[in-house]
C-alpha positions as CSV (number, residue, x, y, z in Angstrom):
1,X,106.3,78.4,88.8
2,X,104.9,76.7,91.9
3,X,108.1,77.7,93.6
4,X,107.3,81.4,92.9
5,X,103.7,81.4,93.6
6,X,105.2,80.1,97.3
7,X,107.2,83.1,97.5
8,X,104.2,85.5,96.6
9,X,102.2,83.5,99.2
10,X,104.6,83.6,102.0
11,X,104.6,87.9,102.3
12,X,100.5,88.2,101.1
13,X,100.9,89.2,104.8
14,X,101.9,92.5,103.3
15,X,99.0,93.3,101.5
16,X,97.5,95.9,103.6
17,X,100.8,97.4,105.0
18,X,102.3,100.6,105.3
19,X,105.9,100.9,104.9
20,X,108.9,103.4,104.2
21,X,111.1,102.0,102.1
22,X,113.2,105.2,101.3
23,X,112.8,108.6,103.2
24,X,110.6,110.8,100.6
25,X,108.8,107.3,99.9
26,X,105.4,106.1,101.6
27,X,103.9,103.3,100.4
28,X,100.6,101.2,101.2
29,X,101.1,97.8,99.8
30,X,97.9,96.3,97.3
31,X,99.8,93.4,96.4
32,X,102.8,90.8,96.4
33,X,104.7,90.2,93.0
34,X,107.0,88.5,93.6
35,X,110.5,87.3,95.8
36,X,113.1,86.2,94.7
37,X,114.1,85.4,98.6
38,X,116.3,88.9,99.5
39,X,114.1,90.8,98.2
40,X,109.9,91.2,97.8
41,X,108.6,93.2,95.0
42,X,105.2,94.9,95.2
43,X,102.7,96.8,94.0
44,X,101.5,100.2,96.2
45,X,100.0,103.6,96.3
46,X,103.1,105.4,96.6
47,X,103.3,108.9,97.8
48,X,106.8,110.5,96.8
49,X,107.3,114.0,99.4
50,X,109.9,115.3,101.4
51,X,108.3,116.7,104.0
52,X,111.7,118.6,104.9
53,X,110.8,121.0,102.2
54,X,108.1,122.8,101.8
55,X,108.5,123.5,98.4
56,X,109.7,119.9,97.6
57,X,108.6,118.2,94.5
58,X,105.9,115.5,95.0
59,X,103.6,112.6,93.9
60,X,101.1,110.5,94.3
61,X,101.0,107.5,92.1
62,X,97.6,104.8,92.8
63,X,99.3,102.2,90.6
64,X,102.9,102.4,92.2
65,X,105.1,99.6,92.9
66,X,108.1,99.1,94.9
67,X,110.6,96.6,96.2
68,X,112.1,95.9,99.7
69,X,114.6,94.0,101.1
70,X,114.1,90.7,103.2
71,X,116.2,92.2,105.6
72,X,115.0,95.9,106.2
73,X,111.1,95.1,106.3
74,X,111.0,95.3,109.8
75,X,112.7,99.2,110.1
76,X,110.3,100.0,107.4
77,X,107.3,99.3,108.6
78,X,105.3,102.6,109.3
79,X,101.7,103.2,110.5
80,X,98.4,104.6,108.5
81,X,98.9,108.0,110.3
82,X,102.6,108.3,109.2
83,X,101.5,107.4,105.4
84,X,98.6,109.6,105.9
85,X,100.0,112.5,107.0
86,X,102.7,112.3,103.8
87,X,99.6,111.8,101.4
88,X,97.8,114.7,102.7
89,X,100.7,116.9,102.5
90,X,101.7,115.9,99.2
91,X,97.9,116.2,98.1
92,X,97.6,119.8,99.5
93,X,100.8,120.5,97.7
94,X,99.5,119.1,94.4
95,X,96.1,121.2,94.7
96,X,97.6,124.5,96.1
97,X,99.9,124.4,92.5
98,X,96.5,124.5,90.6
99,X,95.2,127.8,91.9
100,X,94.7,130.3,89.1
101,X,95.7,134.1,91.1
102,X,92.8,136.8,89.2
């Protein structure tokens, strides 16, 4: 147990981070499960697009989670205006498939 909790501790720097784990995945990290030392797993707001595609299937989930390894957190690191941009999209997308046509 106390060997866990010093895994959790050790990424808390995380918390607060955008990354891009996958390329039609943006996620802001909330919090640090666990590691099991390749990998961290996470919670997240994840936003699911590819922006590619306009017509792309989407999400946004507040209570995601997600897992990354040790070894690729550095590539997948993105900033707030990257993740932002994605969430935007994929909210416009989401609200422009709720419009009734009279």
């Amino acid at each position: 147990k106390e060997a866990e909790e010093q895994a959790k501790d050790k990424y808390k720097y995380l918390i607060g981070t955008y990354l891009r784990p996958a390329y039609s995945a943006f996620h802001y990290v909330t919090s640090i499960d666990k590691s099991d030392g390749d990998k961290v797993t996470y919670g997240c707001t994840s936003v699911y697009i590819d922006l590619r595609y306009p017509d792309s299937e989407c999400g946004i989930y507040i209570r995601g989670f997600g897992y990354i390894e040790i070894e690729d957190m550095d590539r997948c690191v993105i900033d707030k205006k990257e993740f932002d941009n994605a969430f935007n999209e994929a909210f416009r997308r989401i609200a422009s498939s709720f419009k009734i046509e009279k």
